[in-house]
C-alpha positions as CSV (number, residue, x, y, z in Angstrom):
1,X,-43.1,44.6,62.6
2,X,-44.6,44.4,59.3
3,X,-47.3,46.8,59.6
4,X,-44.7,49.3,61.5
5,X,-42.7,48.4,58.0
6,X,-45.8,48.9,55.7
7,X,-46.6,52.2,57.5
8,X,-43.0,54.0,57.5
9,X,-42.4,52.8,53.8
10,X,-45.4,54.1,52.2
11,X,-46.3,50.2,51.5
12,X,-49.9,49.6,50.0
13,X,-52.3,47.4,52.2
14,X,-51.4,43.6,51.0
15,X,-55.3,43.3,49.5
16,X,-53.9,46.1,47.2
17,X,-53.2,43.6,43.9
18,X,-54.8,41.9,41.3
19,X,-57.9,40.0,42.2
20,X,-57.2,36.2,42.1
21,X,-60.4,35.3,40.1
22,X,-58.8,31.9,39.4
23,X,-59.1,31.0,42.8
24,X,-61.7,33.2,44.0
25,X,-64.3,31.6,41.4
26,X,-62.9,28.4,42.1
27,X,-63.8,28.5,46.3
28,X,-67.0,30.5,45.7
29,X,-69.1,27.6,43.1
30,X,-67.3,25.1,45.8
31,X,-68.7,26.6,48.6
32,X,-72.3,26.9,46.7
33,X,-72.2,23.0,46.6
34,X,-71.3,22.6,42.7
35,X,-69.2,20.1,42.0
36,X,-65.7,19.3,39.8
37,X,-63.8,22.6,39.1
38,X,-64.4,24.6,35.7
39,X,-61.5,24.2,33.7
40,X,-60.4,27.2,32.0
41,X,-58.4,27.7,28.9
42,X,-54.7,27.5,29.3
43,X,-51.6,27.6,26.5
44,X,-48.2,27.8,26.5
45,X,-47.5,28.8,22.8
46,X,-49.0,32.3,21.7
47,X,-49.5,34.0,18.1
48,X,-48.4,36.6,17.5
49,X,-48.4,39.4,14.6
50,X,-46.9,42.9,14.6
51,X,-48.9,45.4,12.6
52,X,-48.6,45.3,8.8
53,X,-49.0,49.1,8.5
54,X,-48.8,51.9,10.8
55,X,-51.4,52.2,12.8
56,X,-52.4,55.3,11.4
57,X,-53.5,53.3,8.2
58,X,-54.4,50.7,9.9
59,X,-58.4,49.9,10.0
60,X,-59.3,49.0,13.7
61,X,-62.5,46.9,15.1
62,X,-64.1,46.8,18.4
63,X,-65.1,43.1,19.9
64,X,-67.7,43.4,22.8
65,X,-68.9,40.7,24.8
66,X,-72.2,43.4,25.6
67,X,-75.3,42.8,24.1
68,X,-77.4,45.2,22.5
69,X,-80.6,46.2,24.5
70,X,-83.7,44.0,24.0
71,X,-86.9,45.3,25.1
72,X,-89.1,42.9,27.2
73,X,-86.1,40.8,28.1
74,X,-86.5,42.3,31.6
75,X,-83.9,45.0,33.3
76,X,-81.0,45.6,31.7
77,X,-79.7,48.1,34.0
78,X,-78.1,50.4,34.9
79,X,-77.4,48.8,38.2
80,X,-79.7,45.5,37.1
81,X,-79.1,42.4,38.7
82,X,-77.9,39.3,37.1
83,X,-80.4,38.7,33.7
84,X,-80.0,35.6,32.1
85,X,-82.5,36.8,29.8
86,X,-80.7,39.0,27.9
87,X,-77.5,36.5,26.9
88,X,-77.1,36.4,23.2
89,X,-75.3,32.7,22.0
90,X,-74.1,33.4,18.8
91,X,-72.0,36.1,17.0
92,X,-73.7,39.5,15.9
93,X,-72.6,42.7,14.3
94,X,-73.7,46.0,14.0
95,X,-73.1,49.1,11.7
96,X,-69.9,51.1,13.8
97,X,-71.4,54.3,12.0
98,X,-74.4,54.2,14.0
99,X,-75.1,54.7,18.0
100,X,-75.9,51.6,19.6
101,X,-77.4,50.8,23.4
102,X,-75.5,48.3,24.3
103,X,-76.0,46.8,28.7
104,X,-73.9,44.4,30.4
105,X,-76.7,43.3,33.0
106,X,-76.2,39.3,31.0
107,X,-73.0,38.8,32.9
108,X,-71.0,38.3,36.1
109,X,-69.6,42.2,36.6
110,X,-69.1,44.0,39.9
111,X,-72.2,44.8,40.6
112,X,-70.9,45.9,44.1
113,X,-69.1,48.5,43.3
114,X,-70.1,49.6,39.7
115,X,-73.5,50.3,37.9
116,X,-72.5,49.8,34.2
117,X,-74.4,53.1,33.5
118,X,-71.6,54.5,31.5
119,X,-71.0,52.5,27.8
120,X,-67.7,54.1,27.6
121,X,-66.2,52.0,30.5
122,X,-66.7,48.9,28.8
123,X,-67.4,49.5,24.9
124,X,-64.6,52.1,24.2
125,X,-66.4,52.7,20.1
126,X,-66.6,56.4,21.0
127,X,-63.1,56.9,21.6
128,X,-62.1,54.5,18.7
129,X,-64.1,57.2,16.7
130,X,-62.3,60.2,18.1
131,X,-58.7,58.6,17.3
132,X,-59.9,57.9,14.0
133,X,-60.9,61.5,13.7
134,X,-57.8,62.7,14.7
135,X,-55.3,60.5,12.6
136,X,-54.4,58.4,15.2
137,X,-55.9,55.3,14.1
138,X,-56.7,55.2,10.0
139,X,-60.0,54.1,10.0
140,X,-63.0,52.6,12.1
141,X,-63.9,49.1,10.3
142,X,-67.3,49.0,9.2
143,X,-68.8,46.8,12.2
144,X,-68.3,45.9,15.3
145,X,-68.9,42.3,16.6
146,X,-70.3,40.8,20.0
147,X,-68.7,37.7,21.0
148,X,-70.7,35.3,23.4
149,X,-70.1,34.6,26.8
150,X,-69.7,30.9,26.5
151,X,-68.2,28.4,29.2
152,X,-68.0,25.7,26.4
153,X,-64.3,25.7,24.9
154,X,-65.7,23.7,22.1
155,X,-68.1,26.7,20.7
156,X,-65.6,29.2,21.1
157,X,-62.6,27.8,19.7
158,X,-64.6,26.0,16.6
159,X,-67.6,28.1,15.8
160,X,-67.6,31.5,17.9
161,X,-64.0,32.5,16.8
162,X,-63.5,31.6,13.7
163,X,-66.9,33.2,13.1
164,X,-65.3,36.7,14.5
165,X,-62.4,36.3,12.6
166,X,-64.3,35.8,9.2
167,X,-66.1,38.7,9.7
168,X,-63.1,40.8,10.8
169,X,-61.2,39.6,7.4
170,X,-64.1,40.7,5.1
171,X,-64.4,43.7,6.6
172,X,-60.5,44.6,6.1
173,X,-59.4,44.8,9.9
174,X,-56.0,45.4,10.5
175,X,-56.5,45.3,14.3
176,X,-58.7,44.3,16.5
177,X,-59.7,45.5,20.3
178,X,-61.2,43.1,22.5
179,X,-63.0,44.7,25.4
180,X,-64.3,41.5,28.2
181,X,-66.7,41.7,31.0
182,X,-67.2,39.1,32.9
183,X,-64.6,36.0,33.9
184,X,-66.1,34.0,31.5
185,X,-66.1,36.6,29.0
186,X,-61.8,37.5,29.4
187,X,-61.3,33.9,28.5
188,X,-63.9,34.1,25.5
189,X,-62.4,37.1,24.1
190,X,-58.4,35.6,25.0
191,X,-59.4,32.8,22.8
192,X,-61.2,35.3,19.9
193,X,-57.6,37.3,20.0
194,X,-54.9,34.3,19.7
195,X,-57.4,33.1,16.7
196,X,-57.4,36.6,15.0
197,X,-53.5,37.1,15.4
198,X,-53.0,33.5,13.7
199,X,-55.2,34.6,11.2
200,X,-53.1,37.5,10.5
201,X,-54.7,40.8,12.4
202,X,-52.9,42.4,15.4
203,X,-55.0,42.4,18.6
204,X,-55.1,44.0,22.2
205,X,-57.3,42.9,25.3
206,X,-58.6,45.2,27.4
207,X,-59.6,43.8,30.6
208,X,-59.8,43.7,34.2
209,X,-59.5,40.1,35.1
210,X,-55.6,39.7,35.0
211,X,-54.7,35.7,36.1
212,X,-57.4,34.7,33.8
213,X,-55.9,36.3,30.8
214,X,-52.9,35.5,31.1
215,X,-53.4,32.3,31.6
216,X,-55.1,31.5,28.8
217,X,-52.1,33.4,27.1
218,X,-52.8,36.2,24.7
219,X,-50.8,38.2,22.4
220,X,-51.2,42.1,23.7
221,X,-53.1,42.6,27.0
222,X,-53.9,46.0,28.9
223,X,-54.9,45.5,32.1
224,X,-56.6,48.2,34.3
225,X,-57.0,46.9,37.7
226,X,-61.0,48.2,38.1
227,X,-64.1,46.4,39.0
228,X,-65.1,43.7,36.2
229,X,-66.9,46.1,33.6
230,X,-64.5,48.9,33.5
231,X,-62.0,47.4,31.0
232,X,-62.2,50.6,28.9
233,X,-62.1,53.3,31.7
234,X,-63.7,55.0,34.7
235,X,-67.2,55.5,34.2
236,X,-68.1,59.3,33.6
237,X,-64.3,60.0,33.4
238,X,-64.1,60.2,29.7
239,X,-60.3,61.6,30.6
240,X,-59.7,58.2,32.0
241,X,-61.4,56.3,28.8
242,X,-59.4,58.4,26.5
243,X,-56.2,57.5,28.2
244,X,-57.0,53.8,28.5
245,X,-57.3,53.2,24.4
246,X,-54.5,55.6,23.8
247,X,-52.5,53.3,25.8
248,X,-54.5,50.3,24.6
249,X,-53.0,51.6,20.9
250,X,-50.0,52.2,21.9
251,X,-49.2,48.3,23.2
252,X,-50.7,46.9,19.9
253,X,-47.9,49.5,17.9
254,X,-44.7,48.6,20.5
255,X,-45.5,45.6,22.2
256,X,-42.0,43.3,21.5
257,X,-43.7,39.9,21.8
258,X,-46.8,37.5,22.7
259,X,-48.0,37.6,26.3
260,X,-47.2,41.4,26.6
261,X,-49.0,42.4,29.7
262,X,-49.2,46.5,30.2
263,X,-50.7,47.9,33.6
264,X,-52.9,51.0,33.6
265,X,-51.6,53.6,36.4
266,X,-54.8,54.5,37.1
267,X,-56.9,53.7,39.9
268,X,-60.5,53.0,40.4
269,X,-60.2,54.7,44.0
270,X,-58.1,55.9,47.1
271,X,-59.7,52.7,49.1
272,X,-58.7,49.2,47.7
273,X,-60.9,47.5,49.7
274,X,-63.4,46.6,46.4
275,X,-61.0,44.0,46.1
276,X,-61.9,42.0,48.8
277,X,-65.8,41.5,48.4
278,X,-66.3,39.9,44.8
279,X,-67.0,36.2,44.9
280,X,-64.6,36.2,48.4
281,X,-66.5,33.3,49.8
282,X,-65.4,34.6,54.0
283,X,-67.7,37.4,53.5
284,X,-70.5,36.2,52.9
285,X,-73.2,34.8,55.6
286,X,-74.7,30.6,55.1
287,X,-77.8,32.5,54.4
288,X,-76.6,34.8,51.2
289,X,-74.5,31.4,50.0
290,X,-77.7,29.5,49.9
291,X,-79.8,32.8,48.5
292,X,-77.2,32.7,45.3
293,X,-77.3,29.4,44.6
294,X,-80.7,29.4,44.1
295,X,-80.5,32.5,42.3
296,X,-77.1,30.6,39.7
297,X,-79.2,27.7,39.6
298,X,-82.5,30.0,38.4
299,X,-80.4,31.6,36.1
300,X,-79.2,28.5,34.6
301,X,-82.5,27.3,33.5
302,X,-83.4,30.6,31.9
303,X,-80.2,30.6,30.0
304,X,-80.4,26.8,29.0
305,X,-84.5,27.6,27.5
306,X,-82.5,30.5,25.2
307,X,-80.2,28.8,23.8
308,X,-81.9,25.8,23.2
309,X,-83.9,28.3,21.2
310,X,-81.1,30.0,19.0
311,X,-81.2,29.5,15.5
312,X,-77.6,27.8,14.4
313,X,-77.3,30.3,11.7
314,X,-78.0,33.2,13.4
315,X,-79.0,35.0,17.3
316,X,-82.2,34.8,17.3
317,X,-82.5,37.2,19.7
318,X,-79.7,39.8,17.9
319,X,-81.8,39.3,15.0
320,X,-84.3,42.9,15.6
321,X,-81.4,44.8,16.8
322,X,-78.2,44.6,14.8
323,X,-77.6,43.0,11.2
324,X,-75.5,40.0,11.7
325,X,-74.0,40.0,8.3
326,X,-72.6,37.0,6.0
327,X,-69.1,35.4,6.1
């Protein structure tokens, strides 16, 4: 009766929401034999802070959670699997004025069902450009900063964040967008945002990872319900990335209150049934569960020895490509 229902209504297929990445995540590093849940971020009270100025005068910065290409760190894509290699632990920024090849191969994306071969659907600095060129924003601030992809509340909220929003203050933001990745890396940026809007600058996520973010609880998000990666747009539909800031700038200007969520109407495809395959622990075989674990656990290591290597002061590793800066 339901499907008869479903069928003379025009009803999408049930699969065709938001994926639950709360729970999803949860059951998959269950099912891989790890042990006591993470425990994400959650608040009930959020900052909040209208824009001073219109945004037309208002200076704007990119935060990215991508990391700037490093040679002989091993593929970086496009299409590359899982690197743990090229993780960066501490904040870096670059020079917005310049072109910069940035890869999201460090992080849990949808490798399934994107390739992260297009920069524009998930570091939207080219478009930011274009809307300053136009009037619509007033100015592109002088950097742009990479926040780190770290599990460890601790570092984000005391050293990672405040870091980001010293950098963002010297360099006379007014706004900030956040653009995430990964799970891990909604939550870092959710926690970057509600520290920048305290601080005084208004801020937007744009993301793909929906329970996550608003559980954490953030000021402005806009959510486009893609594969992880494509919080900025379609890749090679610059159309689509133009209308996902334009709308990204338009909820920082109108939104009425904290924990404003805005949904993109667009749509990654026709078929929703992308939705069902990441981390969905029913789909995959004893043999491909024990195959990823030893590929987290692998990965773990790798990623321990780098950051065990970083130098407190400054990413090692960011250190050839982009200028970090001062506070």
């Amino acid at each position: 009766m339901i499907e008869a229902h479903a069928g003379e209504f025009g009803f999408a297929a049930a699969h065709d929401a938001p994926i639950p990445y709360l729970h999803r995540i949860r059951t998959y590093y269950a099912a891989l034999g790890y042990g006591a849940p993470y425990e994400w971020a959650h608040y009930s009270e959020v900052p909040f802070q209208p824009l001073r100025k219109p945004l037309s005068r208002s200076r704007v910065a990119i935060v990215t959670t991508a990391a700037p290409y490093q040679p002989g760190k091993g593929d970086q894509g496009p299409g590359a699997p899982y690197n743990a290699a090229a993780k960066f632990y501490t904040v870096y920024s670059c020079d917005a004025a310049k072109h910069h090849d940035l890869r999201i191969s460090h992080v849990a994306i949808d490798r399934q069902h994107s390739l992260a071969d297009d920069p524009g659907t998930f570091f939207p600095l080219s478009e930011l450009r274009k809307a300053a060129a136009s009037g619509r924003v007033g100015s592109v601030a002088a950097r742009f900063h990479g926040a780190p992809t770290n599990r460890s509340h601790h570092v984000t909220l005391e050293v990672d964040s405040p870091e980001i929003v010293s950098r963002c203050k010297a360099d006379g933001v007014d706004a900030a967008i956040l653009v995430p990745n990964c799970p891990v890396c909604h939550q870092s940026v959710s926690l970057a945002a509600r520290l920048l809007e305290a601080s005084g600058i208004a801020t937007i996520v744009m993301g793909c990872a929906k329970d996550l973010v608003e559980y954490v609880g953030v000021p402005r998000f806009l959510f486009s319900d893609f594969p992880l990666g494509n919080g900025a747009g379609r890749p090679k539909d610059h159309e689509s990335q133009a209308y996902t800031l334009d709308l990204a700038l338009r909820v920082i200007e109108t939104a009425p209150a904290p924990r404003t969520t805005v949904q993109s109407p667009l749509r990654w495809n026709a078929n929703p049934d992308w939705k069902l395959d990441y981390c969905n622990i029913a789909r995959l075989s004893p043999e491909e569960i024990s195959r990823r674990r030893a590929e987290f656990d692998k990965g773990k290591v790798q990623a321990k020895g780098l950051r065990d290597e970083v130098d407190p002061h400054c990413g090692s590793s960011m250190k050839r490509h982009c200028n970090p800066g001062s506070k």
